[in-house]
N, C-alpha and C positions, 0 to 999 in steps of 0.2 A: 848414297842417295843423290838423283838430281838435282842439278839445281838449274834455277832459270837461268836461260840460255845455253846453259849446257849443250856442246855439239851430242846428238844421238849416236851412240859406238858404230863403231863399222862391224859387220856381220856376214860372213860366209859359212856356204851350206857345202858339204863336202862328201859322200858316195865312193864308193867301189864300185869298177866295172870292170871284173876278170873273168873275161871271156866271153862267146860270143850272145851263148843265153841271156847272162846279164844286159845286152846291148838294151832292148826293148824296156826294161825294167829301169834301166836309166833314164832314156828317153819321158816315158810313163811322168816318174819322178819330176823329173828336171820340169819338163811342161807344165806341171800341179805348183810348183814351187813358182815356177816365174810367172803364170798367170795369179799367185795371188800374193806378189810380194812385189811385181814390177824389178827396177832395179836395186831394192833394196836392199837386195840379198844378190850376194856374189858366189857362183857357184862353181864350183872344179869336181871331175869324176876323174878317180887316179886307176890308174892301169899297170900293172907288173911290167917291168920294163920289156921282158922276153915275148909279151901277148901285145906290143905296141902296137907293131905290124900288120897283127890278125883283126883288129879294129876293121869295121867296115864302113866304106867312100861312103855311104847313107845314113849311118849312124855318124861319123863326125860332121857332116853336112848338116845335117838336125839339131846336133848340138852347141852347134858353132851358131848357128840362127837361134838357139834358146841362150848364146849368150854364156856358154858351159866353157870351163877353158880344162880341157883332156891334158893331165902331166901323167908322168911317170911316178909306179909310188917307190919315195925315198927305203933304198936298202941301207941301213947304216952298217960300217965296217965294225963288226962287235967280235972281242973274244969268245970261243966258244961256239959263232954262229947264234944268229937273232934268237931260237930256240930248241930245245930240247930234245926237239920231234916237231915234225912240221907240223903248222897249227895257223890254217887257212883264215881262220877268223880273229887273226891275229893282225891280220894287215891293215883293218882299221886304224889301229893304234902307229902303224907304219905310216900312215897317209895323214893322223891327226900331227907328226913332226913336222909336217910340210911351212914352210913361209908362205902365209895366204892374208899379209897385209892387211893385217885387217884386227880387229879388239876383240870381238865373241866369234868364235869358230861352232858348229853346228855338224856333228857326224850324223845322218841318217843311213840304215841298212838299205838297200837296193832294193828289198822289196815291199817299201814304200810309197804311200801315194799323199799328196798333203791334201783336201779336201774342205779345206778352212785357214783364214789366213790364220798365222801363228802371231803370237804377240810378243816382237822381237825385244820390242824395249820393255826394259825387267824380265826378261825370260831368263838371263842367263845373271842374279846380283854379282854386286864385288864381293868378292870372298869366297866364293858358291861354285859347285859344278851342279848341272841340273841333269834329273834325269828321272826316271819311272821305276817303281819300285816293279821289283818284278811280278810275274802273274801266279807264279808258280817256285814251289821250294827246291829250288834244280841240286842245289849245293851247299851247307852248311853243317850245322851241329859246333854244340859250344868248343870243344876239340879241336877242331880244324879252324876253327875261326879262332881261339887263342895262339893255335901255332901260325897263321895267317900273319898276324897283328906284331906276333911276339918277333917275329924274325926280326922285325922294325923296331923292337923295344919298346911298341906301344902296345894299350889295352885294347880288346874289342869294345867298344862305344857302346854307352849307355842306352842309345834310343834304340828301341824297336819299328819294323814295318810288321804293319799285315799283308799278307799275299794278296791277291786280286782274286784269284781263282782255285778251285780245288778245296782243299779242308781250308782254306784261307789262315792259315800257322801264324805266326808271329817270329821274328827270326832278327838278327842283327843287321843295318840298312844291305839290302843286294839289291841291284837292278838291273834293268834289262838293257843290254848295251846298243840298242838298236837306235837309241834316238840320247844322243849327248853332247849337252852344253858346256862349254869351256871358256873361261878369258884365257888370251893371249898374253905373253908378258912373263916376267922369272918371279919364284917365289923367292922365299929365305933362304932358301935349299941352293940356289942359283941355278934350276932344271924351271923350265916350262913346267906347264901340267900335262902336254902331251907327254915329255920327256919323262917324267915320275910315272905316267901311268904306262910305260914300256918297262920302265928299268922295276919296279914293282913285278912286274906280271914274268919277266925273265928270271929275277931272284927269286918267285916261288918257284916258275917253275924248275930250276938249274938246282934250289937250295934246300927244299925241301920233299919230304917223301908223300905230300897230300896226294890221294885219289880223288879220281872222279874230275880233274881238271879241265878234260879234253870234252865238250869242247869250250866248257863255262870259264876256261883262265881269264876271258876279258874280264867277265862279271865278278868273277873273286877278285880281282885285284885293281878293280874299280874305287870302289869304298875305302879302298886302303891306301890307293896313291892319293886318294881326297885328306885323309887323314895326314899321312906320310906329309904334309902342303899345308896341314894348319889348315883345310877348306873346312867351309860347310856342306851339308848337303842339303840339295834345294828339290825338293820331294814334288817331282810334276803330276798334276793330274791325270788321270788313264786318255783323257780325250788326246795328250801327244804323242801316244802311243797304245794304241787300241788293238790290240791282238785281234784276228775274226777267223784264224785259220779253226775250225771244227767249233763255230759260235753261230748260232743261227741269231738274225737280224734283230736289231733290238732299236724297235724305232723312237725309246725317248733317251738312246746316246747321241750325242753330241761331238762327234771326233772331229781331230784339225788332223790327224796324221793316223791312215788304216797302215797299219802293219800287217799285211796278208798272207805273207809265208809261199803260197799257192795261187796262181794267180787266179785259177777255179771259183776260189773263194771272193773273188769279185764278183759272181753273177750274183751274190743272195744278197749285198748291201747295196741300193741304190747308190750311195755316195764313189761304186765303182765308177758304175755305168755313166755317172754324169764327171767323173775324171775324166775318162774315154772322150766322152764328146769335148771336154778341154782340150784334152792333148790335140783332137782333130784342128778345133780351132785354133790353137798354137801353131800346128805346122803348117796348116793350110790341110785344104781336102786331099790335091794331087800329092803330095809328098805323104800322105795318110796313107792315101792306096798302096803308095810302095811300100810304106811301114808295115801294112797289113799281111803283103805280099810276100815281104821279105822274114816277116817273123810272125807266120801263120801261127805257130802252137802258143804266142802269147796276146795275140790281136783275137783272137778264136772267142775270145772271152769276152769282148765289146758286145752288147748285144743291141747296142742300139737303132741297128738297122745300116750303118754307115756301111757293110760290106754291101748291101746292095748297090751301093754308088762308086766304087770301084772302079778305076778307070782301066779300059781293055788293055791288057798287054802290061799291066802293074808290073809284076812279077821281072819284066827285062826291063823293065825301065831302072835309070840308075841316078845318085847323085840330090 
């Protein structure tokens, strides 16, 4: 609990950006995020060390002015190699090990947009990982989830979720790993919470013979490095992660953070098109145009007239 005068936690926000498609979707992000956080929120976009290079002079120029500090994401030297089979969406958890100085660390998927400021302080309690139950029953049955739990020598936990969407199930807590809150700092265990939620998701996957992992391993082994840590789980409301990918608009939600999968799926929410005119105002109009320029199939999507204003010769301009 706070207490008066309490200093407010330090908090960074933290994205993937592998490879070039991603560039734009970072950008997008990042612009949403510092236009409604100011410096509150310290941001980093981690990169595969081997794709450093392929980074393009525009996209760190843009990021460097939103204030983003571009690393490398941490490969740790592990027996066995990181995993199993390669498992792409496994790198978040490689990029949540990073030292980012800071108290509440913040993972958003890249194809994010904030839309609302977030409410930093209490988002993430002491004791708590936060996160969004998921939409949908991607993974479960009481089976898999005792051999999940059991590896650990724990039970699968008494609380149940409801799904958001679909037959709306009831299932033991799963959530969507698009949008995840963490304290920094060691548990009992002497591992971080990023570190338990690697070493968790490698032991299922190396330890046991569960299907259907690929590509849900973050999301199974979420709830369980929470548990593995003595955490709670702090059950966010749909507005901090508002799936719209195949959702037609729904004008009495309320979201702080579209998760949109497609960037398409931005023309049917307003709350796209008025991120877009952020972003513009963020970098400035002239560096817009070359954003536009440079990453036609995901700027394509802005509709609010800004391609009109375009400055000739975008496309060669650089920097």
């Amino acid at each position: 609990m706070d207490t008066p005068g309490a200093q407010a936690a330090r908090t960074a926000g933290f994205f993937m950006m592998d490879g070039t498609r991603y560039e734009p979707m970072a950008i997008y992000l990042a612009a949403s995020l510092r236009h409604h956080h100011g410096d509150a929120l310290a941001l980093y976009a981690y990169v595969p060390a081997q794709k450093r290079a392929e980074v393009t002079p525009l996209t760190e120029k843009t990021l460097a002015d939103l204030k983003v500090e571009i690393r490398d994401l941490p490969q740790p030297d592990l027996d066995g190699g990181i995993w199993k089979e390669p498992y792409p969406h496994g790198n978040k958890m490689l990029a949540a090990l990073d030292d980012r100085h800071c108290d509440v660390s913040l993972f958003f998927d890249t194809d994010m947009v904030c839309v609302a400021p977030l409410e930093l302080d209490g988002l993430v309690p002491e004791g708590a990982v936060a996160a969004m139950v998921s939409d949908y029953k991607t993974w479960g049955g009481k089976n898999r989830w005792q051999k999940a739990y059991g590896l650990f020598g724990l039970q699968v936990p008494e609380e149940r979720v409801q799904f958001h969407r679909g037959q709306r199930l009831w299932s033991p807590p799963y959530f969507n790993a698009g949008f995840v809150g963490f304290r920094e700092g060691r548990g009992a265990d002497g591992m971080s919470f990023a570190e338990a939620w690697l070493d968790t998701a490698r032991r299922i996957d190396f330890d046991t013979k569960l299907d259907g992992l690929r590509p849900f391993l973050d999301q199974v082994s979420l709830p369980v490095a929470i548990r593995r840590q003595g955490l709670a789980f702090e059950m966010l409301p749909r507005a901090y992660n508002l799936t719209i990918q195949n959702a037609e608009y729904d004008p009495d939600a309320q979201p702080r953070i579209l998760h949109y999968h497609k960037p398409k799926y931005l023309k049917v929410w307003p709350q796209g098109a008025e991120a877009f005119e952020v972003c513009r105002r963020m970098v400035g109009d002239r560096r817009y145009g070359r954003l536009r320029a440079r990453f036609k199939g995901f700027f394509e999507n802005d509709l609010t007239g800004v391609q009109q204003s375009d400055p000739p010769g975008a496309a060669q301009q650089s920097g």
